[in-house]
N, CA, C and O atoms as CSV, one atom per row, in Angstrom:
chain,resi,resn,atom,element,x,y,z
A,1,UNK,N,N,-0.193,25.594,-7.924
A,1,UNK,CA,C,0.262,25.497,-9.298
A,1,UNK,C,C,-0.935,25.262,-10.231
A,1,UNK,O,O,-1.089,25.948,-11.242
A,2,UNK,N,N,-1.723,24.349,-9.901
A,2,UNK,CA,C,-3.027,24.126,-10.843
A,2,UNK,C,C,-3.818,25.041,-10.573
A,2,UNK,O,O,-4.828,24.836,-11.246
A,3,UNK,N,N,-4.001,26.458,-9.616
A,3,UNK,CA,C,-5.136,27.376,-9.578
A,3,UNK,C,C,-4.220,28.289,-10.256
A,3,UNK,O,O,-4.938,29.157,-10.753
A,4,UNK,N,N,-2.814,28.569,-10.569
A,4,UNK,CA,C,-2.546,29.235,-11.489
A,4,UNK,C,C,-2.481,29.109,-12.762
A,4,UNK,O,O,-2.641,30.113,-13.457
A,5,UNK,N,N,-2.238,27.894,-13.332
A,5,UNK,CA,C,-2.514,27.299,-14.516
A,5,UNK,C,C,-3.865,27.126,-15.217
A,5,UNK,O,O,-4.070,27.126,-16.430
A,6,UNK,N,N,-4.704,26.986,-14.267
A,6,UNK,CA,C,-5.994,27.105,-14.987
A,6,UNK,C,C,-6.207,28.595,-15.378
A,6,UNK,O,O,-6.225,28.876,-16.577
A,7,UNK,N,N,-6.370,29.573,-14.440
A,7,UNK,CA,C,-6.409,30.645,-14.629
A,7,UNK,C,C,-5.909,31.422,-15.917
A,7,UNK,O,O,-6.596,32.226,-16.547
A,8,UNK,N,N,-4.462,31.015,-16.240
A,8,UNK,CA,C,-3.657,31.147,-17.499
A,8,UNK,C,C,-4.786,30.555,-18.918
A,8,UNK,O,O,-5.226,31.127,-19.915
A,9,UNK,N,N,-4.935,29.133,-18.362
A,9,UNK,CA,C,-5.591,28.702,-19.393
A,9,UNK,C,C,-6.795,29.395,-19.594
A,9,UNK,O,O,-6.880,29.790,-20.757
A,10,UNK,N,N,-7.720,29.677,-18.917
A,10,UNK,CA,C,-8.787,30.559,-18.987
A,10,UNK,C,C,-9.008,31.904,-19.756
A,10,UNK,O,O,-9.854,32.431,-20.478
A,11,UNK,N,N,-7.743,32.179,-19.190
A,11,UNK,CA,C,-7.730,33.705,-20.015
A,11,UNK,C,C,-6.889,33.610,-20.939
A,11,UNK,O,O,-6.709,34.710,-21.462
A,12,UNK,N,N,-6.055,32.492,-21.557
A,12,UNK,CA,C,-5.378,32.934,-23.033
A,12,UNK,C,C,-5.896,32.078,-23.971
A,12,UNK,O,O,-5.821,32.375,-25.163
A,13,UNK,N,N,-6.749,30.384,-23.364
A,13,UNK,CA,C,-6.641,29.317,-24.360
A,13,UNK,C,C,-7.946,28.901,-24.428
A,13,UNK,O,O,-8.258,27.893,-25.061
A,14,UNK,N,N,-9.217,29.990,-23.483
A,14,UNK,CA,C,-10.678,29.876,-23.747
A,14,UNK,C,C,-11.287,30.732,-23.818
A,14,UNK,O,O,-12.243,30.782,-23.044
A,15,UNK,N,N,-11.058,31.942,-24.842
A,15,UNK,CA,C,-11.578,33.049,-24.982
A,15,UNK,C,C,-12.565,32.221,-25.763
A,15,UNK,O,O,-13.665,31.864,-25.342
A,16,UNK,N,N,-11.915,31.881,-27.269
A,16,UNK,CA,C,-13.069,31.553,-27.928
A,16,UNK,C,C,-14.063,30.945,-28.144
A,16,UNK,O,O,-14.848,31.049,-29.086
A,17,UNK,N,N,-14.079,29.717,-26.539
A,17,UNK,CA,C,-15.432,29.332,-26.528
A,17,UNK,C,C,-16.402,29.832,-25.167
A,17,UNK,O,O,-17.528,29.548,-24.758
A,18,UNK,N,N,-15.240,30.779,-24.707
A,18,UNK,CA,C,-16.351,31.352,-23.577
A,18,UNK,C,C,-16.738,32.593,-23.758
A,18,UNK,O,O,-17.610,33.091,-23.045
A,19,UNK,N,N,-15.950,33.462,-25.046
A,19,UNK,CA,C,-17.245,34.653,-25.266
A,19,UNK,C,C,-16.116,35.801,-24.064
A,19,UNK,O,O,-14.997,35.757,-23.552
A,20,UNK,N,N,-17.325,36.730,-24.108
A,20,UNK,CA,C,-16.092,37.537,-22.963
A,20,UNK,C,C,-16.439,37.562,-21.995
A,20,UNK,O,O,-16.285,38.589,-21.332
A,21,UNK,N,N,-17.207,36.193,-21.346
A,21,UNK,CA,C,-17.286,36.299,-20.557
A,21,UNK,C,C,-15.893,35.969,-19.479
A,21,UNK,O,O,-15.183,35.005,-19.764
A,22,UNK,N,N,-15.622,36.665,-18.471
A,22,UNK,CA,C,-14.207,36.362,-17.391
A,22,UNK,C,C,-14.552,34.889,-16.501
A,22,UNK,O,O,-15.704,34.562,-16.214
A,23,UNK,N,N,-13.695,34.324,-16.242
A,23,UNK,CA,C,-13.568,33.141,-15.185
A,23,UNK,C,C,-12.402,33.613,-14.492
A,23,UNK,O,O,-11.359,33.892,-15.082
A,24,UNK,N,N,-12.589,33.726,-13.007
A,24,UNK,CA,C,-11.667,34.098,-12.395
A,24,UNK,C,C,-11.738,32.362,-11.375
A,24,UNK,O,O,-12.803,31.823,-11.075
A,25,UNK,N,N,-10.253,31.757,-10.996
A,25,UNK,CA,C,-10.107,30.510,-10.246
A,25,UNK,C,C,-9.360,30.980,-9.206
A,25,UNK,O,O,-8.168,31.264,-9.087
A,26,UNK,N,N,-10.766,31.016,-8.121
A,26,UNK,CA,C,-10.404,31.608,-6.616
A,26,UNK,C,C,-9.876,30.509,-5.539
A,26,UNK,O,O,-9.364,30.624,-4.425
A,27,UNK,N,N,-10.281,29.198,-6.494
A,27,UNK,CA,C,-9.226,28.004,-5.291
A,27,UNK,C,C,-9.708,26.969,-5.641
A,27,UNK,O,O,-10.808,26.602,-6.055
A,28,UNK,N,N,-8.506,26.400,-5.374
A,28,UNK,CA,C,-9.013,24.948,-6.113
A,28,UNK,C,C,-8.582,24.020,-4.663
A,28,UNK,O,O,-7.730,24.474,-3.898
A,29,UNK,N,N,-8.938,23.323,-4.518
A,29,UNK,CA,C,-8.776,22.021,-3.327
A,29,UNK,C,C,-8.085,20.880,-3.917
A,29,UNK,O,O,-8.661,20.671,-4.985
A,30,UNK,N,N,-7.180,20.071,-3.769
A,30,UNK,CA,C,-6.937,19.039,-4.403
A,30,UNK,C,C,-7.451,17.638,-3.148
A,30,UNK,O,O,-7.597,17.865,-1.947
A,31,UNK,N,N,-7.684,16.018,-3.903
A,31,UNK,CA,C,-7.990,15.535,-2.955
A,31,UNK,C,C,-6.662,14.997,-2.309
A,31,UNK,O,O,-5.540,15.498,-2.383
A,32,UNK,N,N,-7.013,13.994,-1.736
A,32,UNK,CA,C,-5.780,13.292,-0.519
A,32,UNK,C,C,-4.678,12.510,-1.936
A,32,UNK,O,O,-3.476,12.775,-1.966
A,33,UNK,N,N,-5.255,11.675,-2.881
A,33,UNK,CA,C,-4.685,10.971,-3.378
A,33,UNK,C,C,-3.855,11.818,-4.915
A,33,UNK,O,O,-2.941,11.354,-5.596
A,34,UNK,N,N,-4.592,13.192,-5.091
A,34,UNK,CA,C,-3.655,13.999,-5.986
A,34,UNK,C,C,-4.697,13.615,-7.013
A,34,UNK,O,O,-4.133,13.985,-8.043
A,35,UNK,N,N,-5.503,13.264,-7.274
A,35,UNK,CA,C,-6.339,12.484,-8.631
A,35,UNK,C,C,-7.387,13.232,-8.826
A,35,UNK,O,O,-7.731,13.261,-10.007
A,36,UNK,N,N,-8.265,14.081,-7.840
A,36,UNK,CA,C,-8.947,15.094,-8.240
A,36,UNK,C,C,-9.304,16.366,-7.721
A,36,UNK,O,O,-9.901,16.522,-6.656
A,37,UNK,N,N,-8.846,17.493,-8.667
A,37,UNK,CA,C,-9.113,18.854,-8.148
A,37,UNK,C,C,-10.131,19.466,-8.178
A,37,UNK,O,O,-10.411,19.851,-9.313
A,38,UNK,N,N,-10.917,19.768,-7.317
A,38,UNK,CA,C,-12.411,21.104,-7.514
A,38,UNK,C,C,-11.431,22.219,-7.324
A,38,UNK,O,O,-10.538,22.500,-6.525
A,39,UNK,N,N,-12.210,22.958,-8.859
A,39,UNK,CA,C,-12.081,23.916,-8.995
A,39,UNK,C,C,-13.418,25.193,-8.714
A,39,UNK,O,O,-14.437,25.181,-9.404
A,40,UNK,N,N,-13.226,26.049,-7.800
A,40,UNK,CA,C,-14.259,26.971,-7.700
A,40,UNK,C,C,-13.898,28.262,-8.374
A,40,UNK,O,O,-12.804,28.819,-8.463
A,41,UNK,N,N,-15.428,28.704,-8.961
A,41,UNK,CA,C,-15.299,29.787,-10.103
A,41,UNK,C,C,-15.868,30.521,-9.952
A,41,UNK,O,O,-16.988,30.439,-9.447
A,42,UNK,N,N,-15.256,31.656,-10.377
A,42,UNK,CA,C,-16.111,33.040,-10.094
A,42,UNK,C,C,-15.992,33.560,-11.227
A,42,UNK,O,O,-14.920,33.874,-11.742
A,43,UNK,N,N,-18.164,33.826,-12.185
A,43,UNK,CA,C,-17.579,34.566,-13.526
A,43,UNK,C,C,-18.255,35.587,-12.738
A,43,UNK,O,O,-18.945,35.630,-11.720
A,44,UNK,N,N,-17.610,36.696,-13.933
A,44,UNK,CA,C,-17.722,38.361,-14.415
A,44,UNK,C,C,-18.145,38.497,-15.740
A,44,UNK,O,O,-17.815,37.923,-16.778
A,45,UNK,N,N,-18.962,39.398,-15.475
A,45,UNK,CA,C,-19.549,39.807,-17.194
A,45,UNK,C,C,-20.669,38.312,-17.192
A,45,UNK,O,O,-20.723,37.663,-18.236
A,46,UNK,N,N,-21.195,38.029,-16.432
A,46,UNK,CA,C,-21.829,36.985,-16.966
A,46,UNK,C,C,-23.563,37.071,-16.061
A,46,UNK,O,O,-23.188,37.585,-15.006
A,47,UNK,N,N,-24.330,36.974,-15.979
A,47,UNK,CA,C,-25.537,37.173,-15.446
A,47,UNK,C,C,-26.099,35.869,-14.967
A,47,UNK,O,O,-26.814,35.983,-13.972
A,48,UNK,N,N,-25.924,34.483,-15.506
A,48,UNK,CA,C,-26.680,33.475,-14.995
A,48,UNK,C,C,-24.807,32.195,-14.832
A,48,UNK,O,O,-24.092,31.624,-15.655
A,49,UNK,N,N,-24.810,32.333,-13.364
A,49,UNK,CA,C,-23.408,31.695,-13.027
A,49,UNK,C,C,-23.633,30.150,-13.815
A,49,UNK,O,O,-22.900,29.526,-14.583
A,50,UNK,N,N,-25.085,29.831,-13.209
A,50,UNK,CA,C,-25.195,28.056,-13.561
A,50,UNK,C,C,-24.959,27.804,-15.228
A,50,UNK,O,O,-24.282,26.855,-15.622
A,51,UNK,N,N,-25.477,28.583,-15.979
A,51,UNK,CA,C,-25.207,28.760,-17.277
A,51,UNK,C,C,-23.866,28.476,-17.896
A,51,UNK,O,O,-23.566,27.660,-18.767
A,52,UNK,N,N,-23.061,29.432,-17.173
A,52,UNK,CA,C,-21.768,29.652,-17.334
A,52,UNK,C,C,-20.612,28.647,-16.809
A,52,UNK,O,O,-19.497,28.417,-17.278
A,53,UNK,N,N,-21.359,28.064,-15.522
A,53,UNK,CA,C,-20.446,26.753,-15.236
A,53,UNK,C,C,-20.948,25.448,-16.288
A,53,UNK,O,O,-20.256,24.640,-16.907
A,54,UNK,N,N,-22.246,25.586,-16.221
A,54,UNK,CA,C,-22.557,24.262,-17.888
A,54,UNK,C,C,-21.687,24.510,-19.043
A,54,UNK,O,O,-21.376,23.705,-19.921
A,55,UNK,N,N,-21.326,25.777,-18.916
A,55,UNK,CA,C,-20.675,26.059,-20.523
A,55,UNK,C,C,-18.947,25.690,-20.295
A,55,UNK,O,O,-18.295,25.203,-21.219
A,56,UNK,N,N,-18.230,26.050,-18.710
A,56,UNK,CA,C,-17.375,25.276,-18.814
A,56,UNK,C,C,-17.267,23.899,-19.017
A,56,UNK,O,O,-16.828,23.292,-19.994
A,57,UNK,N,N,-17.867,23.362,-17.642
A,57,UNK,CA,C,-17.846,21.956,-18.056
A,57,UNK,C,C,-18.585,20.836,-19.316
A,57,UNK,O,O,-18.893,19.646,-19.378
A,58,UNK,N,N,-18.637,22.272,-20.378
A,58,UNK,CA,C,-19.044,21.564,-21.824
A,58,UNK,C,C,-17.960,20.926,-22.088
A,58,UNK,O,O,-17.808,19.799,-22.559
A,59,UNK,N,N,-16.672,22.260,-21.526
A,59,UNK,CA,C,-15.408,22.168,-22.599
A,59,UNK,C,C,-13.771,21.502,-21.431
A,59,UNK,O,O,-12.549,21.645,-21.439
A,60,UNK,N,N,-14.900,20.721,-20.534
A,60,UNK,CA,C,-13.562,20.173,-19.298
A,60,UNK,C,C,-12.701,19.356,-19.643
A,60,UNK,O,O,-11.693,19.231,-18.947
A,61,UNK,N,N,-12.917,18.438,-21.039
A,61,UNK,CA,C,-11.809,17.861,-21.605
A,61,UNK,C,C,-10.799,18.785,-22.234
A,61,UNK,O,O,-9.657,18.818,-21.776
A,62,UNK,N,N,-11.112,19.457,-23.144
A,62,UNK,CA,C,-9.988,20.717,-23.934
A,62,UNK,C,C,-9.475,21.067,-22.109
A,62,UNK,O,O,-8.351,20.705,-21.761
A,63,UNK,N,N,-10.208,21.619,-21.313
A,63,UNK,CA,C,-9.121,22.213,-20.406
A,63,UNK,C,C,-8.498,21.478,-19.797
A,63,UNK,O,O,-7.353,21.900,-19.636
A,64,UNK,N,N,-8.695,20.474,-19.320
A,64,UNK,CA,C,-7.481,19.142,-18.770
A,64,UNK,C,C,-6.591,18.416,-19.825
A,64,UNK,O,O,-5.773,17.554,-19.501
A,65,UNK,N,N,-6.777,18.774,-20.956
A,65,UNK,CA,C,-5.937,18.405,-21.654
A,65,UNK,C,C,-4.863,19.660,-21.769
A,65,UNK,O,O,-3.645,19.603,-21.596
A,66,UNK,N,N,-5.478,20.536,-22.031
A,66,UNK,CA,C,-4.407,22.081,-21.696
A,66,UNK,C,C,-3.483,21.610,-20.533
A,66,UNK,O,O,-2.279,21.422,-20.704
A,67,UNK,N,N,-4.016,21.458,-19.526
A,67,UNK,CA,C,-3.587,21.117,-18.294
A,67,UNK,C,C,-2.305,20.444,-18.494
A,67,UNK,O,O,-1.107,20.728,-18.515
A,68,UNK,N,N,-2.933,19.614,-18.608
A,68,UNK,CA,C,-1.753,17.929,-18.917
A,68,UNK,C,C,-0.586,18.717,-19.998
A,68,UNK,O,O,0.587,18.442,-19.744
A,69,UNK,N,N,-0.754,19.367,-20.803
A,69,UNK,CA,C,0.272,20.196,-20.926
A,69,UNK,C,C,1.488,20.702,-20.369
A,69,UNK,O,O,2.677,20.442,-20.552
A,70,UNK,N,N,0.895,21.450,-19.680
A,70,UNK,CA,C,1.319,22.900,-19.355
A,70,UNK,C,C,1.899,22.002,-17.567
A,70,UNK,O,O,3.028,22.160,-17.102
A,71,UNK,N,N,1.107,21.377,-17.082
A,71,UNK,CA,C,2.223,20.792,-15.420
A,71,UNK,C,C,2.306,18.985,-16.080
A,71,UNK,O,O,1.997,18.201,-15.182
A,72,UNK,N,N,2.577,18.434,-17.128
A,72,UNK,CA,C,2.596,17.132,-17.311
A,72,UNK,C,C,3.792,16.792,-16.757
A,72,UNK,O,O,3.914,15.769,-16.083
A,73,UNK,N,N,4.886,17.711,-17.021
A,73,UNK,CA,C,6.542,16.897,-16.306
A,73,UNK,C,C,6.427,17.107,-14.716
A,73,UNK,O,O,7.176,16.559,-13.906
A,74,UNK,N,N,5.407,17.959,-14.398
A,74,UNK,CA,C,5.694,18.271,-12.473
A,74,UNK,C,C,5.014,17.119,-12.021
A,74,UNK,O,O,5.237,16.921,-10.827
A,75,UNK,N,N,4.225,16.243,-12.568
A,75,UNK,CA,C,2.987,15.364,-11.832
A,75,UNK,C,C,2.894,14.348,-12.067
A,75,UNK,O,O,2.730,14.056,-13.251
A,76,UNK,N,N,2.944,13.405,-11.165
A,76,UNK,CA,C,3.142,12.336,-11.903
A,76,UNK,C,C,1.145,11.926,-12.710
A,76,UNK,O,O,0.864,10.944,-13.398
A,77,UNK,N,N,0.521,12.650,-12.432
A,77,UNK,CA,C,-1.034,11.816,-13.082
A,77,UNK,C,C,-1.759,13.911,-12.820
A,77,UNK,O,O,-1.729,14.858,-12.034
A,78,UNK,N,N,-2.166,13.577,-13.837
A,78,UNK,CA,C,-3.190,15.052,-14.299
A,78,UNK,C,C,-4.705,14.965,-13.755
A,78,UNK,O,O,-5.713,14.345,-14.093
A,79,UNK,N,N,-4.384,15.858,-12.781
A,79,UNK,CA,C,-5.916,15.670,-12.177
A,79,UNK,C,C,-7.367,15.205,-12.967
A,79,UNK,O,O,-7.358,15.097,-14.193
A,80,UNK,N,N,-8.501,14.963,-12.250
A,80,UNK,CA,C,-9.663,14.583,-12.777
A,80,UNK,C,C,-9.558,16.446,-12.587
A,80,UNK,O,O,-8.638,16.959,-11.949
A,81,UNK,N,N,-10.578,17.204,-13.209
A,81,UNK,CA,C,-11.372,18.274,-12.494
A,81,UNK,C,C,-12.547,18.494,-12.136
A,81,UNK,O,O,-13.422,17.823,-12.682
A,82,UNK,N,N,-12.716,18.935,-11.688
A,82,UNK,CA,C,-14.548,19.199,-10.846
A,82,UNK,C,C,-14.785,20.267,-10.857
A,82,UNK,O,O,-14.087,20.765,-9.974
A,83,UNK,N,N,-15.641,21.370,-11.541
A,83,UNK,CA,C,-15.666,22.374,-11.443
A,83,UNK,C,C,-16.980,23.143,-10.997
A,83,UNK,O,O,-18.109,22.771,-11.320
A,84,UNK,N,N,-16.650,24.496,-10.052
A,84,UNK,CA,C,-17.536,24.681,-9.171
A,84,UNK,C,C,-18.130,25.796,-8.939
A,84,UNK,O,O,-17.328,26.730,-8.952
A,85,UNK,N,N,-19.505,26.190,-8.671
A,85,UNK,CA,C,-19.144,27.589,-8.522
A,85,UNK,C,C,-19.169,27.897,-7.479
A,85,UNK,O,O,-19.812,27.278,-6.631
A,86,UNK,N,N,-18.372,29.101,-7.198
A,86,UNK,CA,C,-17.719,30.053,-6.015
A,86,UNK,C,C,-18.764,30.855,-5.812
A,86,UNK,O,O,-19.070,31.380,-6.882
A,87,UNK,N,N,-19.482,31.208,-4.900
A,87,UNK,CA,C,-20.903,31.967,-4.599
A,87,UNK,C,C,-20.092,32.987,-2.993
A,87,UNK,O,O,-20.805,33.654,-2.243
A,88,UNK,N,N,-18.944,32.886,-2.855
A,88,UNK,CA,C,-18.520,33.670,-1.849
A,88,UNK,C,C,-18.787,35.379,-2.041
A,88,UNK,O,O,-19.280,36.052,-1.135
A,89,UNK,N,N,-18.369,35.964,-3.398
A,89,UNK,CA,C,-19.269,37.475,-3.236
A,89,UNK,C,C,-20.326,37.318,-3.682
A,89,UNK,O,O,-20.734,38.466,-3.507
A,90,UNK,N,N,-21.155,36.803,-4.144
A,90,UNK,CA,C,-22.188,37.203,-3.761
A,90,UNK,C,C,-23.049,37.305,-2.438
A,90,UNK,O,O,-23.991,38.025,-2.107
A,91,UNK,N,N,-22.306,36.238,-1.786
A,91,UNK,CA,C,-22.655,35.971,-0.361
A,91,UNK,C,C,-22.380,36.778,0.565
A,91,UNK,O,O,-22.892,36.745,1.685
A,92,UNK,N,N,-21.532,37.589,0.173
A,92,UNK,CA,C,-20.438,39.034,0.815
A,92,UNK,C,C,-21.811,40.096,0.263
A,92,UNK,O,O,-22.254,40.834,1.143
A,93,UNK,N,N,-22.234,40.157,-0.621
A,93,UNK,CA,C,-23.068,41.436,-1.087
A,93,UNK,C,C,-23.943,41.007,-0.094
A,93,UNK,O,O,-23.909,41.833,0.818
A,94,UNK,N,N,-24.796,39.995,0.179
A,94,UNK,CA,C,-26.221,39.451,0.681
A,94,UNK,C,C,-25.759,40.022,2.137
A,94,UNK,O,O,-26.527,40.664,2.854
A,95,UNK,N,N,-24.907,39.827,2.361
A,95,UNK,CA,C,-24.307,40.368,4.065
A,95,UNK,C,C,-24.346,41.383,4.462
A,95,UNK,O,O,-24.498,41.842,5.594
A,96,UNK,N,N,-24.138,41.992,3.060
A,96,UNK,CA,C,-23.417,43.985,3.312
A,96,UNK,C,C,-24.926,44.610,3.028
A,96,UNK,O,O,-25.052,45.728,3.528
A,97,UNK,N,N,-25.939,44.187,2.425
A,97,UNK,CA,C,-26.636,44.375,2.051
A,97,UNK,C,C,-27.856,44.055,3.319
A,97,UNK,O,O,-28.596,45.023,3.497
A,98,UNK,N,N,-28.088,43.088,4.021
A,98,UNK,CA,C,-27.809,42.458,5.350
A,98,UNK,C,C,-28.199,43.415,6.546
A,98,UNK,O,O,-29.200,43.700,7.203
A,99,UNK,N,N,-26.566,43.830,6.453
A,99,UNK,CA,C,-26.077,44.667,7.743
A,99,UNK,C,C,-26.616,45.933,7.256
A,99,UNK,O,O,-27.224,46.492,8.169
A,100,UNK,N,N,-26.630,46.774,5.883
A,100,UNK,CA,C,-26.970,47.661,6.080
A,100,UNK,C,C,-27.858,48.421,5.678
A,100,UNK,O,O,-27.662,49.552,5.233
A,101,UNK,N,N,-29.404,47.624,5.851
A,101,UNK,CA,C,-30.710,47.444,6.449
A,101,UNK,C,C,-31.123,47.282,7.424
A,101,UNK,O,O,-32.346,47.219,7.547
A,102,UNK,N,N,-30.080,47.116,8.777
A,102,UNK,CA,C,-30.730,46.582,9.866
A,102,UNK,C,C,-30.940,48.337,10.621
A,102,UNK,O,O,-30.070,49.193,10.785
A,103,UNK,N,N,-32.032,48.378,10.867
A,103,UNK,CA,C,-32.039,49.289,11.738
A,103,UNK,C,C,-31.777,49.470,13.521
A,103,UNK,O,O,-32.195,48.957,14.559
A,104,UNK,N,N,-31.017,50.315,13.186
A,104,UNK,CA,C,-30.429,50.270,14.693
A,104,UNK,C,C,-30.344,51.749,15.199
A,104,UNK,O,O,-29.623,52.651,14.772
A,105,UNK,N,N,-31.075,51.766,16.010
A,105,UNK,CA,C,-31.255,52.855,17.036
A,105,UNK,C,C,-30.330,53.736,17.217
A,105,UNK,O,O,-29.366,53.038,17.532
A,106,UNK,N,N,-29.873,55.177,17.228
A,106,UNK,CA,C,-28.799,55.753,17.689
A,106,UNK,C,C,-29.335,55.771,19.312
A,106,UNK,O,O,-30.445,55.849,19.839
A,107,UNK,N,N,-27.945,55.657,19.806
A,107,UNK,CA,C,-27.607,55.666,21.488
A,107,UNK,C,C,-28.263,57.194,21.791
A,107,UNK,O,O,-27.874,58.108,21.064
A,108,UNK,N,N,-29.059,57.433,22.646
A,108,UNK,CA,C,-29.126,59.271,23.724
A,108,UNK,C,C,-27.949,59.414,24.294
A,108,UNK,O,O,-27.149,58.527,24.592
A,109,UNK,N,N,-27.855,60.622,24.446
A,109,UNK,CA,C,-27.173,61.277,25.215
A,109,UNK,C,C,-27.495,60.814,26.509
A,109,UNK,O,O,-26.545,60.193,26.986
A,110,UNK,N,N,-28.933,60.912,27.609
A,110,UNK,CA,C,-28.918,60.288,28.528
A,110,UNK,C,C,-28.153,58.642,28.837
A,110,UNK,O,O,-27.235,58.240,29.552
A,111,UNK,N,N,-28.757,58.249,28.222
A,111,UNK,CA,C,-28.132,56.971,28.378
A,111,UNK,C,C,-26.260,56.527,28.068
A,111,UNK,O,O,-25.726,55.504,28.498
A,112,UNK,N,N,-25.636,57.503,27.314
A,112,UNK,CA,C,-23.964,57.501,27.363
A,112,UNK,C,C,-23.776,58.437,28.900
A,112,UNK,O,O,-22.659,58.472,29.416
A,113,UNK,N,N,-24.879,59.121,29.510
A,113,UNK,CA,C,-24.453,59.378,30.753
A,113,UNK,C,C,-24.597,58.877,31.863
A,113,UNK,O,O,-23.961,59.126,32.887
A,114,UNK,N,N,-25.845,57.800,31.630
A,114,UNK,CA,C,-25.157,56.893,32.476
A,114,UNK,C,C,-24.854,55.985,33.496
A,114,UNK,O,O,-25.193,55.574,34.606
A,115,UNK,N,N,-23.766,55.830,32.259
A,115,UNK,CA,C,-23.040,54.565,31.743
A,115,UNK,C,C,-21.815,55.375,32.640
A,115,UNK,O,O,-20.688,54.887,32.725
């Protein structure tokens, strides 16, 4: 519920202080006691991620207050947030990118014979 809600909030209630740049919220973790959520982020359109997570967490009060909004009757207490960045594709490119540099030998014909 809170990785869809942020998301909402992101894209209808922080255009205007994030520019165009996209925030996509690929998962959020909550802790044991319900009191604080990391949120991990993945921008688009944006070139320097660390930049872009300083510029959220300029504005982490406006968005937990959105928050407290939008799930205040489901909960009994509105998370702290923690917000994070998500480095999973790029970490997916570094891989693919990775694998397909490695040079690898094609198999002979002798040798599939044998086998």
């Amino acid at each position: 519920m809170i990785q869809k809600e942020l998301g909402a909030i992101f894209q209808r209630n922080m255009t205007h202080q994030l520019g165009s740049m996209m925030v996509s919220v690929t998962q959020v973790r909550m802790s044991p006691d319900l009191g604080l959520a990391k949120a991990y982020l993945s921008f688009i359109l944006h070139e320097n991620p660390d930049g872009a997570l300083d510029q959220v967490n300029n504005h982490k009060s406006e968005i937990r207050r959105e928050l407290g909004k939008r799930i205040g009757k489901q909960v009994r207490i509105v998370p702290e947030i923690a917000f994070l960045h998500d480095d999973s594709s790029e970490y997916a490119t570094h891989m693919d990118k990775l694998i397909s540099d490695l040079d690898i030998p094609e198999e002979s014909d002798e040798e599939e014979e044998e086998k």
